[in-house]
C-alpha positions in Angstrom: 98.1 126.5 125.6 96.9 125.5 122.0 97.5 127.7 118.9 96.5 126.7 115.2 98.5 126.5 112.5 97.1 126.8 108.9 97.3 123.7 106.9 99.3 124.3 103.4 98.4 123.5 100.2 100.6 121.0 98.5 103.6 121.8 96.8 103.9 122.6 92.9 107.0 120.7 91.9 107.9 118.1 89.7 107.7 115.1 91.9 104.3 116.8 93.6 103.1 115.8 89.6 104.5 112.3 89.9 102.3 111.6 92.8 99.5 112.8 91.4 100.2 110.8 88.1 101.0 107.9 89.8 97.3 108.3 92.1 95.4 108.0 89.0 97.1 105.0 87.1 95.9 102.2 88.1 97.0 98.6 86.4 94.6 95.8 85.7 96.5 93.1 86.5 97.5 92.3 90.3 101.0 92.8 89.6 101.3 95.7 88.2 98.6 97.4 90.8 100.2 100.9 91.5 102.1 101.5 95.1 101.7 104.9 96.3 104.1 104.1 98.7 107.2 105.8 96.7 111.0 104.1 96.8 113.8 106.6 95.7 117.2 107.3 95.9 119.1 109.5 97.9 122.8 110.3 97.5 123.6 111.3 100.7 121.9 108.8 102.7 124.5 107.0 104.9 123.4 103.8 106.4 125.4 102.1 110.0 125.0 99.3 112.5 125.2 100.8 116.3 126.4 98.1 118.2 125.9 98.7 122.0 128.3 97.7 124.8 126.9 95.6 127.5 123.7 94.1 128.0 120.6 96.1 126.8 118.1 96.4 129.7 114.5 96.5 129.4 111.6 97.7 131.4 110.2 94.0 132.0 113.8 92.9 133.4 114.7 91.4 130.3 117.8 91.4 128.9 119.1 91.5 125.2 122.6 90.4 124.4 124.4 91.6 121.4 121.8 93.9 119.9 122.2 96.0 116.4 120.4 98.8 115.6 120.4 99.9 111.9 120.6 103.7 111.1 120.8 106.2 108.5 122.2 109.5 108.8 121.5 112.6 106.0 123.2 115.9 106.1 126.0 116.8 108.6 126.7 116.9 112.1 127.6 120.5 113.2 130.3 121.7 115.5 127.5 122.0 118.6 126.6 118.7 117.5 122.5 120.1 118.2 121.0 120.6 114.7 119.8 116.8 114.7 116.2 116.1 113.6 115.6 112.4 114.8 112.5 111.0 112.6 111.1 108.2 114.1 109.0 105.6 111.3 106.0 104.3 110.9 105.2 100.3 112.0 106.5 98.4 108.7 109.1 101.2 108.0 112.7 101.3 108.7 115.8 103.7 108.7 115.8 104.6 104.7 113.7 107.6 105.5 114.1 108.7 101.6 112.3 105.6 100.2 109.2 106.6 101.8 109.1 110.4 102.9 111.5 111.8 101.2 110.3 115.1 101.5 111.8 115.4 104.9 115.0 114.7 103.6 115.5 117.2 101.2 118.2 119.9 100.5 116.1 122.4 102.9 116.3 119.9 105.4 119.4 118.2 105.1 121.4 122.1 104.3 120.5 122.8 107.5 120.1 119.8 109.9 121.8 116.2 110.8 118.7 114.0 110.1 118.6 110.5 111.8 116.7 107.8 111.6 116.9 104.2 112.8 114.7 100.8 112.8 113.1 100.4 115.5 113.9 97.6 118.6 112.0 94.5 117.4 111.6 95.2 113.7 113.2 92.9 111.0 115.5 95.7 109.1 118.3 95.3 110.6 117.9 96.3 114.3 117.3 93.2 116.7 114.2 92.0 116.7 112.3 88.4 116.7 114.3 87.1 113.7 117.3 88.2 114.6 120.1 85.4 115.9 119.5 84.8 119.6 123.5 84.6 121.0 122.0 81.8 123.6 120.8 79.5 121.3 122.2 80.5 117.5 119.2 80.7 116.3 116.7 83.0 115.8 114.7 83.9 119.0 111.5 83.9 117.1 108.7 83.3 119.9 110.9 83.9 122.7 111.8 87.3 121.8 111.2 89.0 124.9 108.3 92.1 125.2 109.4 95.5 124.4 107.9 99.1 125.0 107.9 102.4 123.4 110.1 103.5 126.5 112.3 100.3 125.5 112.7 101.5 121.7 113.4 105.3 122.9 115.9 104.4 125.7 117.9 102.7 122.8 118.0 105.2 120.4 118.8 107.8 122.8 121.9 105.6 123.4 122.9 105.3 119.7 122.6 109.4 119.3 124.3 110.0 122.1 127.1 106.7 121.7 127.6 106.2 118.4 126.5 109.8 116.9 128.0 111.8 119.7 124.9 114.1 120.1 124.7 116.8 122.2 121.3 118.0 122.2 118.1 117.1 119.8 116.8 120.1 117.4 113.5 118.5 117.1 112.2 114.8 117.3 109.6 113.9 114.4 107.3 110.5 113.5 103.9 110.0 112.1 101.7 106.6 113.6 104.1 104.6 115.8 106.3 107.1 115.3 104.5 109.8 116.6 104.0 108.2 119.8 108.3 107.5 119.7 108.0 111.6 119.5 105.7 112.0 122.4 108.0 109.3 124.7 110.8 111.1 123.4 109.7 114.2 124.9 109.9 113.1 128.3 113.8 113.0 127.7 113.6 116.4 128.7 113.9 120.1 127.1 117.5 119.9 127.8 117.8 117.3 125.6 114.7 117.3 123.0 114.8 120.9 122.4 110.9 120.2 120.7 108.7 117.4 119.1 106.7 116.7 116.6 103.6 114.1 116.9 101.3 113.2 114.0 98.4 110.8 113.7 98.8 109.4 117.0 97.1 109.5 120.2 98.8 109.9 124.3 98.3 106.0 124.3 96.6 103.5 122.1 92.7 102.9 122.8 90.4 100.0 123.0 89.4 101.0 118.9 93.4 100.8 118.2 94.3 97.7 120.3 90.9 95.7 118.6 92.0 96.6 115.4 95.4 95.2 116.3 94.0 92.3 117.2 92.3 91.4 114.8 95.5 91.1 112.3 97.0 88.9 115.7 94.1 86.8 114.8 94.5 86.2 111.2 98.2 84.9 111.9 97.4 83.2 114.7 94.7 81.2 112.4 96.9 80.4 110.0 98.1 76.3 110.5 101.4 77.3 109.6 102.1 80.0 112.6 103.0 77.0 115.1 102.4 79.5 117.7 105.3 81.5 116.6 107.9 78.9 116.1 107.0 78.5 112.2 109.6 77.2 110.1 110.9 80.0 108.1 111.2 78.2 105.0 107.0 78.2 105.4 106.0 81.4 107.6 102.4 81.7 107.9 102.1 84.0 104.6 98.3 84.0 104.3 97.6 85.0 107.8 100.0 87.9 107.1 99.0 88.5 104.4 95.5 89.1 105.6 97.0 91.3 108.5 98.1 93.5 106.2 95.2 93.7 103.9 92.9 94.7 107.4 95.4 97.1 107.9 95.5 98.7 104.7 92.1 99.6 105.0 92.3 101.0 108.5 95.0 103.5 107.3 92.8 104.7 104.3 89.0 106.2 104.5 85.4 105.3 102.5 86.1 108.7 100.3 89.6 107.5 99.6 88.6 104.1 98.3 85.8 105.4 96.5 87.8 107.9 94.4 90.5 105.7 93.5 88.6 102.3 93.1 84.7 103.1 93.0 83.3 99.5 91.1 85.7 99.8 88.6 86.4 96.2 87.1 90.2 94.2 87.5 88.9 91.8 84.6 86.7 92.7 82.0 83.4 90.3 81.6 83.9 88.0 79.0 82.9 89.3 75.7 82.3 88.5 72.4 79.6 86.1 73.2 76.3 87.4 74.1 75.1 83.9 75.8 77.9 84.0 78.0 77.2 86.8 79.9 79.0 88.6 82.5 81.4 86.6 84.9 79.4 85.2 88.2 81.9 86.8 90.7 82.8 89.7 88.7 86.7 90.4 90.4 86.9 94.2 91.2 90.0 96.5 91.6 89.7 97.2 95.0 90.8 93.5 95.3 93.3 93.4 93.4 94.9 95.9 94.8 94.5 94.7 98.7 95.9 91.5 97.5 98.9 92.9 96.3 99.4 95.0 99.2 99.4 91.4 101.1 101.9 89.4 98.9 104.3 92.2 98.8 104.1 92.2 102.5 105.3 88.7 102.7 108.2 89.4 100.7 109.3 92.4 103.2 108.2 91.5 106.7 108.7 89.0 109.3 105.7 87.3 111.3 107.1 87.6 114.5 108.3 91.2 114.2 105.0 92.5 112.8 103.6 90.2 116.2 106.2 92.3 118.2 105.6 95.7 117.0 101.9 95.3 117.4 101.9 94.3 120.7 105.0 97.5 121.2 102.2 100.1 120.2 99.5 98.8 122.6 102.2 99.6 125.2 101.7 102.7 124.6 100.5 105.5 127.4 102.3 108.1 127.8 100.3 108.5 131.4 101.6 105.2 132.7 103.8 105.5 136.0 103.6 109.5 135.2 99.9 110.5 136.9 97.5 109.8 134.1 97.7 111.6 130.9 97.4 114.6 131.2 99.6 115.0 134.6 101.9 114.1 132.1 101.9 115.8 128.8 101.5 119.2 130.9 105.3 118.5 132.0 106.3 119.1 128.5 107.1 122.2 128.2 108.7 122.5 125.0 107.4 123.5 121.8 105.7 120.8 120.2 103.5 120.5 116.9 100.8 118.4 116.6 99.1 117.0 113.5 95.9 115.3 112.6 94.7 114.1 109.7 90.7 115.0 109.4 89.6 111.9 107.6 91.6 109.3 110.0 89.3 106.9 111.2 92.5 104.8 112.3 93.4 107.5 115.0 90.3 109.5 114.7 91.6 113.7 114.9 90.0 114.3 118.3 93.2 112.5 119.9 95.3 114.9 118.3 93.6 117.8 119.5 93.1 116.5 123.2 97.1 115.8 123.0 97.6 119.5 122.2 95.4 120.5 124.5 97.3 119.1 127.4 100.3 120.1 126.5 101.5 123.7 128.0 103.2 124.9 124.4 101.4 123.1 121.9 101.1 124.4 118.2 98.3 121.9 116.7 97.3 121.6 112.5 94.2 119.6 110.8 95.1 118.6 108.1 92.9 118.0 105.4 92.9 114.9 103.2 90.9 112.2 102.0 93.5 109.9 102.4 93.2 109.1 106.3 95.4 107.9 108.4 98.0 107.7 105.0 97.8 110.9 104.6 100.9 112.0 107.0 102.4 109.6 104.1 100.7 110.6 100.9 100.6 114.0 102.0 104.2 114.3 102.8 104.7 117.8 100.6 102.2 119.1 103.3 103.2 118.1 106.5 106.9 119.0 105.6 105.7 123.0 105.1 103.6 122.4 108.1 106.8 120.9 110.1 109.3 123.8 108.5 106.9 126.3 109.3 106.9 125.4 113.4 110.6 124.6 113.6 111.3 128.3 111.6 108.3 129.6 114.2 108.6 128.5 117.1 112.2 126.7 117.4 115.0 128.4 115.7 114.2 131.7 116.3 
């Protein structure tokens, strides 16, 4: 069953004006280039290391000794202990939910609900991952960090809600990107326990287009002299393979119109001037490239090789069909409410995905929204997909 939910226009509020100032100031210089990606702070964020008993077991066999997983909590636990909203981030993101979508951890969120969210198994802010110390060895495991799955990452969370957070039952599970398909895997915990779900910009498992363009940023590390084949030395980590990574990346999450409106063939330098013989510069440098470039070196300051290499290969895991009947056997057990959003302009995980998601699924409310920004949008449209998100939960959840 599919319904339609009207996309909302964005909110009229002070900060809603600080995005849009921010969009359209745009810095010369490469280090000053503007980053829509906002960082704020939030005074009742509270940030804590689960520390699992025992081994942590994965689906290959594998098993992970001492593991940490980094979390932060907004709002308050209630006496059912059920009015949790679990947001799962995007690939590069981690628990600090308000320094990049803050708008679903405001007051009407966190008034209401327990909002969680953790770093992911395998990422490099704070949960275990490839950097992290291996107990065997002392060192970190680098390379021989062992493959993980989306069914890996969920099976551990769960554990921290239900461990360290004492969870009864899960309002509503949320993520955009990687962390949409987190949502969808989540679901299969069962409406007992995930009372509904929200998936955006994601599809029921990654395709060919997804895994290439994954692969393409595996390639540009792996090409790097410096990447040893994973066991780089720390003090030199292949920085200009990653950094390239992230520059392909960056324009997969963001769409021809996008790039156009805020760059066009606007200048970073101006020609020299002042001396007609000299003419213009013979590679004129443009602002587009400035800005990708500094989208790469601040990547390198943030991220770890081998847990960008880990998360990658995590998402093309991804199928929520696998072992379950094929993909659509599958989402038609979920039977609980569920939103899903797609972005109209995202080329990354084109909007059709969405909609044949919602279509299989037996209770399925389903939103286009419409941006210029791609597969970013669920990001730079955050005012947006929070009314779309309150709007489904008050709807179709709560009530």
């Amino acid at each position: 069953m599919l319904s339609r939910v009207r996309a909302l226009s964005c909110l009229h509020h002070p900060r809603a004006a600080v995005f849009a100032m921010a969009r359209s100031c745009f810095s010369a210089n490469a280090h000053a280039v503007e980053d829509e990606y906002k960082q704020v702070a939030h005074a009742g964020a509270r940030s804590g290391v689960f520390r699992p008993r025992g081994s942590v077991v994965l689906e290959s066999g594998a098993q992970l000794e001492g593991v940490e997983v980094a979390y932060t909590t907004y709002g308050a636990l209630n006496e059912a202990r059920d009015n949790v909203l679990v947001l799962c981030h995007a690939l590069t993101g981690d628990s600090l939910v308000h320094q990049y979508w803050d708008a679903m951890v405001a007051p009407r969120w966190t008034d209401t609900y327990f909002v969680v969210c953790s770093n992911i198994l395998g990422s490099c802010y704070g949960t275990t991952g490839p950097a992290s110390e291996n107990p065997a060895t002392g060192k970190p495991y680098g390379p021989a960090f062992p493959a993980i799955t989306m069914r890996d990452a969920v099976a551990l969370q769960k554990r921290l809600l239900q461990e360290e957070l004492g969870v009864q039952r899960v309002h509503s599970v949320i993520g955009g990107s990687l962390g949409g398909m987190l949502a969808l895997e989540w679901a299969f915990e069962g409406a007992d326990f995930v009372r509904s779900f929200v998936a955006i910009a994601c599809g029921s498992h990654q395709s060919g287009w997804q895994i290439g363009h994954g692969e393409l940023q595996r390639q540009a590390i792996y090409m790097d002299p410096l990447f040893q084949n994973g066991a780089y030395d720390p003090a030199h980590p292949p920085r200009q393979g990653l950094a390239l990574a992230r520059q392909m990346a960056m324009m997969s999450y963001r769409t021809h119109a996008a790039y156009t409106d805020k760059f066009g063939r606007e200048l970073a330098e101006t020609p020299t001037s002042g001396d007609a013989a000299a003419g213009p510069r013979k590679h004129p440098r443009f602002r587009v490239q400035s800005y990708l470039e500094y989208q790469g070196r601040k990547f390198l300051s943030r991220f770890d090789v081998n847990a960008y290499l880990a998360l990658l290969h995590l998402m093309d895991t991804h199928d929520v069909g696998r072992g379950r009947g094929g993909v659509d056997c599958a989402l038609q057990t979920l039977t609980q409410p569920a939103l899903v959003v797609g972005v109209e302009s995202d080329v990354l995980y084109p909007i059709a995905e969405q909609q044949a998601i919602a279509r299989a699924l037996p209770n399925a409310s389903f939103a286009a929204l419409a941006s210029i920004h791609g597969h970013d949008g669920f990001l730079l449209e955050q005012d947006r997909i929070s009314d779309l998100i309150a709007a489904f939960l008050d709807d179709r959840v709560t009530k």
